[in-house]
C-alpha positions in Angstrom: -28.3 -88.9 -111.8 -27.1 -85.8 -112.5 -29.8 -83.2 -113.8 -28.7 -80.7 -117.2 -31.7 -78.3 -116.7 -30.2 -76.1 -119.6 -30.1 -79.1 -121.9 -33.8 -80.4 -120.7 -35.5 -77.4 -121.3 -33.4 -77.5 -124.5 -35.2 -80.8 -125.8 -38.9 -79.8 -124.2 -38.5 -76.6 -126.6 -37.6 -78.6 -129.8 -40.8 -81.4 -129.0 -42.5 -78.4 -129.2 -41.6 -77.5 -132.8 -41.8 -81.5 -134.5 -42.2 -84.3 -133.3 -39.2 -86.1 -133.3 -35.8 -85.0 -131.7 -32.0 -85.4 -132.9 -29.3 -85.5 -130.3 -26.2 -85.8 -131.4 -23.1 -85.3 -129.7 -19.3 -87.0 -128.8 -18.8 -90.2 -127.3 -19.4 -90.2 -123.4 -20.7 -86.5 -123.4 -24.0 -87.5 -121.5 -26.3 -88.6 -124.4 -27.8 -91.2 -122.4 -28.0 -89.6 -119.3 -29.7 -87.2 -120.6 -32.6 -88.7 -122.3 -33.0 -91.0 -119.0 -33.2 -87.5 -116.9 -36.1 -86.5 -118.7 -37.7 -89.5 -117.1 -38.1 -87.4 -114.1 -39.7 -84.4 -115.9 -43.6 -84.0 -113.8 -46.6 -83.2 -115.9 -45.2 -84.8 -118.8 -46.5 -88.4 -120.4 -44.2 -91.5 -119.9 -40.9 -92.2 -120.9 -39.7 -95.5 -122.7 -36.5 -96.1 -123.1 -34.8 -98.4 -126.0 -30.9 -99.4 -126.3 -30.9 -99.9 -130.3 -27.2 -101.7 -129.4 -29.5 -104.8 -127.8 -30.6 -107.3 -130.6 -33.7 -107.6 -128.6 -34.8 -103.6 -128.9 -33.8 -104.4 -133.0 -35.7 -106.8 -133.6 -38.8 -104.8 -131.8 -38.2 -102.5 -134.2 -38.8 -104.7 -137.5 -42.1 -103.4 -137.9 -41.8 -99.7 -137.9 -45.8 -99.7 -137.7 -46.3 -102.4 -135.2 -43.5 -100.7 -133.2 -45.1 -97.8 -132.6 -48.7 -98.5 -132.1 -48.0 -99.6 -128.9 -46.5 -96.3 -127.8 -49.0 -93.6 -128.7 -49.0 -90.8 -126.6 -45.5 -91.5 -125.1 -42.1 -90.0 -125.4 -39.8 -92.9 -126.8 -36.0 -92.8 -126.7 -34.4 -94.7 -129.5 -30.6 -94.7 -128.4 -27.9 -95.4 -130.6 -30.4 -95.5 -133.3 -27.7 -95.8 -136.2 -27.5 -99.4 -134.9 -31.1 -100.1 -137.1 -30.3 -101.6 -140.7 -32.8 -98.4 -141.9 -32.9 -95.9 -139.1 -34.7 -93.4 -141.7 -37.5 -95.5 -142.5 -38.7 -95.6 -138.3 -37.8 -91.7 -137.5 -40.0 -90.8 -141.5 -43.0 -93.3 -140.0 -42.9 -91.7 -136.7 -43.0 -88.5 -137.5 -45.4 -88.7 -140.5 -48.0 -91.1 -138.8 -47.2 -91.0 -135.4 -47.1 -87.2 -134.6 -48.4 -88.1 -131.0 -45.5 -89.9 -129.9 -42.6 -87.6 -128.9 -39.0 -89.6 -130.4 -35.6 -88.6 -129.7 -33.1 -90.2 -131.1 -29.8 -90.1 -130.4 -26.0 -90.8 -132.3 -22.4 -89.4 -132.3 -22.6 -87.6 -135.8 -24.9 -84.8 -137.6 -27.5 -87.4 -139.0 -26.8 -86.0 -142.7 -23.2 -87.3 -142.4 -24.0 -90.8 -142.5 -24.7 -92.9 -145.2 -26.9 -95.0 -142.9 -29.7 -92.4 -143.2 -30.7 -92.2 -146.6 -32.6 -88.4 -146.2 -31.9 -85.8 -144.0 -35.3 -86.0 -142.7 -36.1 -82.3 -143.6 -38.8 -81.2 -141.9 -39.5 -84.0 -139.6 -37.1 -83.1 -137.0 -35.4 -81.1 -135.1 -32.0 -80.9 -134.1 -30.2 -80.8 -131.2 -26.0 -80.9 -130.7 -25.4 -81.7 -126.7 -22.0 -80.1 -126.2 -19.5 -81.0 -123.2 -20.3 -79.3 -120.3 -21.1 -75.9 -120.2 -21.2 -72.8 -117.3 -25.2 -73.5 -117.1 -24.1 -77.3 -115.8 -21.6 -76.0 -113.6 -23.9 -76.0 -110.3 -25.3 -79.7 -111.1 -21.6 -81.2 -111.5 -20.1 -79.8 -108.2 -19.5 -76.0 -109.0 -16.0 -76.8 -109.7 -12.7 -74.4 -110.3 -13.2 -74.0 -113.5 -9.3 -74.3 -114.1 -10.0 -77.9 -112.8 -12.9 -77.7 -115.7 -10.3 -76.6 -118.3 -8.0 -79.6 -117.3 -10.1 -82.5 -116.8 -12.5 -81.5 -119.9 -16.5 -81.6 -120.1 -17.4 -84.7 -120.6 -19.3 -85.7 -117.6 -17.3 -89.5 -116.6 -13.7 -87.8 -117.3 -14.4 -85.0 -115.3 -15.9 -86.6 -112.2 -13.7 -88.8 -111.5 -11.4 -85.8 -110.0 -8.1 -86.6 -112.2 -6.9 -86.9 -115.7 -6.1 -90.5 -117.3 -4.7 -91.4 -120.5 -6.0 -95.1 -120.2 -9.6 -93.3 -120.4 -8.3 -91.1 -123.4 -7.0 -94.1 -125.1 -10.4 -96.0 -124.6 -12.3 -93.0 -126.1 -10.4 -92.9 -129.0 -10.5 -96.7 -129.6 -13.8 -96.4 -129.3 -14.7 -93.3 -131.7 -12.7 -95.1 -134.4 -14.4 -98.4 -134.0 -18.1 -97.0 -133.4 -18.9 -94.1 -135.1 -15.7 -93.3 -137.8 -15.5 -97.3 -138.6 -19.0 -98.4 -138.1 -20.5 -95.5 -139.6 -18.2 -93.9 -142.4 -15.6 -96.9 -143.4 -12.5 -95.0 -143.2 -9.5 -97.1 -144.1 -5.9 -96.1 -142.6 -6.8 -96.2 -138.5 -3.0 -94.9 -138.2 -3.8 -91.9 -140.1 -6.7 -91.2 -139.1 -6.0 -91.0 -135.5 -2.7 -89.5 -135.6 -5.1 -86.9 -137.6 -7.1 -86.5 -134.4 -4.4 -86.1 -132.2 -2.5 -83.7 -134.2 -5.9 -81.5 -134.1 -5.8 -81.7 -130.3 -2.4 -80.6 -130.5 -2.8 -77.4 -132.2 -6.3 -76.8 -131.4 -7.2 -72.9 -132.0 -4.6 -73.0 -134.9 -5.4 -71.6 -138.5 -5.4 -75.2 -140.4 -2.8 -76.0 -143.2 -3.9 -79.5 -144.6 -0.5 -79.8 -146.5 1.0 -80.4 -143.1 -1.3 -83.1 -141.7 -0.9 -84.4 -145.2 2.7 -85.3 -144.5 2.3 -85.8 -140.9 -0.2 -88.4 -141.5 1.2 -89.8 -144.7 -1.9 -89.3 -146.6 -2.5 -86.8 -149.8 -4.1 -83.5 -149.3 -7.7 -84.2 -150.3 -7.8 -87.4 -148.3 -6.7 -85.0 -145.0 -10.0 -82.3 -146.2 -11.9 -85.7 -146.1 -10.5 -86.0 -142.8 -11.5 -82.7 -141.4 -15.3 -83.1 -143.0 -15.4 -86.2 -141.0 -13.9 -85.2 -137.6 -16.5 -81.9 -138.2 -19.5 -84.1 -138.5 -18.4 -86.1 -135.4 -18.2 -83.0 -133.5 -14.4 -83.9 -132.6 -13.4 -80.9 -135.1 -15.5 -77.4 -134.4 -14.3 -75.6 -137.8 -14.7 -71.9 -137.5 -13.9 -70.2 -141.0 -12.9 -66.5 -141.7 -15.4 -63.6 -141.5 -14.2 -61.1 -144.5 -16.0 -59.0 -147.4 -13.1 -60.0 -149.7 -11.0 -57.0 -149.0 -7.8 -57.1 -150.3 -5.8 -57.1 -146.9 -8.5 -60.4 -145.3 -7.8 -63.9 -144.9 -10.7 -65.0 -146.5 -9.9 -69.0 -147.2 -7.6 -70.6 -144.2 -10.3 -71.8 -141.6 -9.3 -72.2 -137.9 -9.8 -75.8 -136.0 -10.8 -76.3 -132.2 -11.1 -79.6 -130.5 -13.7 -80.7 -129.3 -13.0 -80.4 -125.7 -10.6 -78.9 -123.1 -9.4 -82.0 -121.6 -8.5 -84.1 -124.6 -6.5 -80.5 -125.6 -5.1 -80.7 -122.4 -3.7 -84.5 -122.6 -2.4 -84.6 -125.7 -0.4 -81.5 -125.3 1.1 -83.6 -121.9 -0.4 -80.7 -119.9 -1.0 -81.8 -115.9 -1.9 -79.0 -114.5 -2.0 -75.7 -115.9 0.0 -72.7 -116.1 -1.1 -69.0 -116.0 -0.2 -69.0 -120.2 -2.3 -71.6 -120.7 -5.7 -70.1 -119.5 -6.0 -67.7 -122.1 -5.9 -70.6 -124.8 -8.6 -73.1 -122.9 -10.8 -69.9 -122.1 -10.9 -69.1 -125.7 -11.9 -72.8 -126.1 -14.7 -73.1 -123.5 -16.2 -69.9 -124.6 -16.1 -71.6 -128.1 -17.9 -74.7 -126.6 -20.3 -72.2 -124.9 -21.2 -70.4 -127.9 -22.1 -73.5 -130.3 -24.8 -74.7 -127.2 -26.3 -71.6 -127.4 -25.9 -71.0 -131.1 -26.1 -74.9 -132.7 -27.0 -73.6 -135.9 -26.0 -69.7 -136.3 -22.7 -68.5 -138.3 -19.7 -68.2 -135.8 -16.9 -66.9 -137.8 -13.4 -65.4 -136.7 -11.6 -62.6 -138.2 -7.6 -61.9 -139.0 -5.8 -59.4 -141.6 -2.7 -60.4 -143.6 -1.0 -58.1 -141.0 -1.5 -60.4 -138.0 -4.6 -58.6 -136.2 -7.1 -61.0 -135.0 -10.9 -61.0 -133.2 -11.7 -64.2 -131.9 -15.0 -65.0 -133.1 -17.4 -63.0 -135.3 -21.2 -63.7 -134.8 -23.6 -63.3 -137.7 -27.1 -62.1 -136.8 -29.9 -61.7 -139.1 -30.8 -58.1 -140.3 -28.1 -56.9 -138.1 -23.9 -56.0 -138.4 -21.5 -58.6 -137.5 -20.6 -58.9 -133.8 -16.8 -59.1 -132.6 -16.2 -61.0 -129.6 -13.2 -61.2 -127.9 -12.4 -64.0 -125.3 -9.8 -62.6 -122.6 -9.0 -64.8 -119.3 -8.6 -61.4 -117.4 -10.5 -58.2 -117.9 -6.6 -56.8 -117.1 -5.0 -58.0 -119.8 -7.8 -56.5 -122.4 -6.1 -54.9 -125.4 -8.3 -53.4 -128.1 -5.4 -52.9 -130.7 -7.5 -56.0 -132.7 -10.9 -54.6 -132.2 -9.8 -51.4 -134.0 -8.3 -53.3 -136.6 -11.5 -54.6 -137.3 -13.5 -51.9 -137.3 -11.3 -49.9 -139.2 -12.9 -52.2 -142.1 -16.2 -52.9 -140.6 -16.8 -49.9 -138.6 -20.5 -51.1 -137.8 -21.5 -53.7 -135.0 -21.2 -54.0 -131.3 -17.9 -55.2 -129.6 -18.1 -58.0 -126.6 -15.1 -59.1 -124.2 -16.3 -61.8 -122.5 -13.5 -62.6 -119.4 -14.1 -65.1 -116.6 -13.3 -62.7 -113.6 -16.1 -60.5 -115.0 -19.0 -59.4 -112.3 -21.9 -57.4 -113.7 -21.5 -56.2 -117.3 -20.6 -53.0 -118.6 -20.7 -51.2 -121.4 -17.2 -48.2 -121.8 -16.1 -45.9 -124.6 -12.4 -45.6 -125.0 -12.1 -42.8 -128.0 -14.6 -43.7 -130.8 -14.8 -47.5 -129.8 -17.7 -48.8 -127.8 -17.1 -52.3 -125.9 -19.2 -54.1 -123.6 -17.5 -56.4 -121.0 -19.5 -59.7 -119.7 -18.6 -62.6 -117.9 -20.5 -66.2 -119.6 -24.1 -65.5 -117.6 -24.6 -62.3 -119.1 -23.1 -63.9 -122.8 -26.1 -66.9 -122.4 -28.3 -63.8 -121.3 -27.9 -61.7 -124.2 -27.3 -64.5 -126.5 -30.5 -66.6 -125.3 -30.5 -70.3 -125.2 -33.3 -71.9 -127.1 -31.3 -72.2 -129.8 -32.7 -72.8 -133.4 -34.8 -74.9 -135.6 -33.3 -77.6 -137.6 
């Protein structure tokens, strides 16, 4: 079994804030593995393991109470928890009477998002969003080219098996729609709704018009917004919206929409193998996947004026000026035509390219801009990776 030490340390952090864990995360992105890895952790109490799609593990689970007070001072994996008829009453129980027992519970969606848990569970949990793979899980899946990484995509099955196959993107799909969009959220028109998801693939890192999908997927505008809200509860969509201070010469509405992983990007667009003018795109795109593992719950914005300049992402930090961060798939193609652009507006802030041919970092002055150049271990350096509270 393969061993995510960046994502285990992860969930040993959030036990340490409450009690009870959620991991959420796509279809076949290692959810289960996961939790059964941290079987192996040593000094730690035992770990029991319970499949909530087996009526048997259900109907254990009848009596929240009776349930539980045979697993004090354990760590208790309740997977695929959405499967309980009241999920929220056995997470509220264990966490308010049963602080002992260390839960993590695991589904596809942002537990809010479903109208299968009737609270939030503020302050009872903590959150955790397990991303496809990431440079810190590189070493444990083979240390592979990491064009072969853009191509085959992060989740774990996909990618080891060594070549892309649309049978196995077919079966996800058939399976998102039936488990989590269908089983979870009732969404009528499967058509739509997956030609929806495949036209997000498609122009993944594009600024999104829903008047277009609208008539794409022959459904009105609001019920395409609908869409998008679902998709970015699901994880499928990763919604990054426009960084401005209302100026007059901002985009300050028109969000941008990634998918949720390289290889799904890669299929839909027919790519089988890539091309040098395709790196660029899919760097900007794991660098975007690498960003929400470190960052789950901070503001990642991007930035573009009504005269076509552009910085990837913006990063809000609290108490401190907004950080522009450029992704570029060669430190030799850097241009900082954009980066002026933006500090011409917000002249305060420090400026990051991060490039994947990148050594050791370092920091150069050209004129009155200041930009420090990184490669993804010095980003998850500065950045840190314990991520935040829920």
């Amino acid at each position: 079994m393969v061993r995510r030490e960046f994502w285990i340390d992860r969930v040993q952090s959030a036990w340490k804030h409450r009690s009870v864990v959620w991991l959420s995360g796509v279809r076949r992105v290692g959810k289960t593995c996961l939790c059964q890895s941290l079987a192996g952790e040593p000094d730690t109490s035992p770990l029991e393991y319970f499949d909530c799609d087996l009526p048997r593990a259900r109907r254990q689970m009848q009596d929240p109470e009776g349930f539980l007070e045979g697993l004090r001072d354990r760590r208790v994996v309740l997977d695929e928890i959405h499967r309980l008829p009241n999920p929220t009453e056995l997470l509220k129980v264990a966490a308010d009477h049963f602080p002992e027992i260390r839960v993590i519970a695991t589904g596809s969606s942002t537990l809010q998002a479903s109208a299968k848990f009737r609270d939030g569970l503020t302050g009872r949990k903590t959150e955790v969003w397990l991303t496809p793979m990431i440079d810190a899980d590189h070493e444990a899946f083979g240390g592979a080219d990491l064009g072969q990484r853009l191509l085959l995509g992060g989740l774990p099955p996909y990618f080891l098996q060594g070549a892309p196959r649309g049978a196995d993107f077919q079966e996800w799909l058939e399976s998102y729609w039936a488990r989590d969009v269908q089983e979870l959220f009732r969404v009528e028109r499967r058509g739509s709704f997956l030609r929806f998801v495949e036209l997000l693939l498609a122009n993944s890192g594009s600024m999104f018009e829903a008047t277009k999908y609208a008539s794409h997927c022959e459904v009105s505008r609001p019920t395409i917004t609908n869409y998008l809200g679902l998709a970015e509860a699901t994880h499928v969509a990763r919604v990054v919206r426009p960084y401005s201070t209302r100026l007059a010469a901002e985009i300050v509405s028109a969000p941008k929409v990634y998918g949720f992983d390289t290889g799904f990007v890669c299929h839909v667009r027919g790519w089988l193998a890539l091309r040098p003018e395709d790196l660029g795109r899919l760097w900007e795109e794991y660098v975007l996947n690498e960003l929400h593992a470190l960052l789950p719950k901070r503001a990642i914005h991007y930035w573009r004026d009504k005269h076509g300049h552009e910085v990837d992402f913006v990063l809000l930090r609290k108490g401190k000026p907004p950080l522009a961060l450029e992704c570029k798939w060669s430190v030799a193609a850097v241009d900082l035509r954009n980066l002026r652009s933006f500090r011409s507006r917000h002249p305060q802030g420090e400026n990051w390219i991060v490039a994947h041919d990148m050594g050791r970092a370092f920091t150069r002055t050209d004129d009155d801009l200041r930009v420090t150049f990184l490669g993804l271990p010095a980003l998850a350096e500065r950045l840190g990776g314990n991520g935040d509270d829920a």
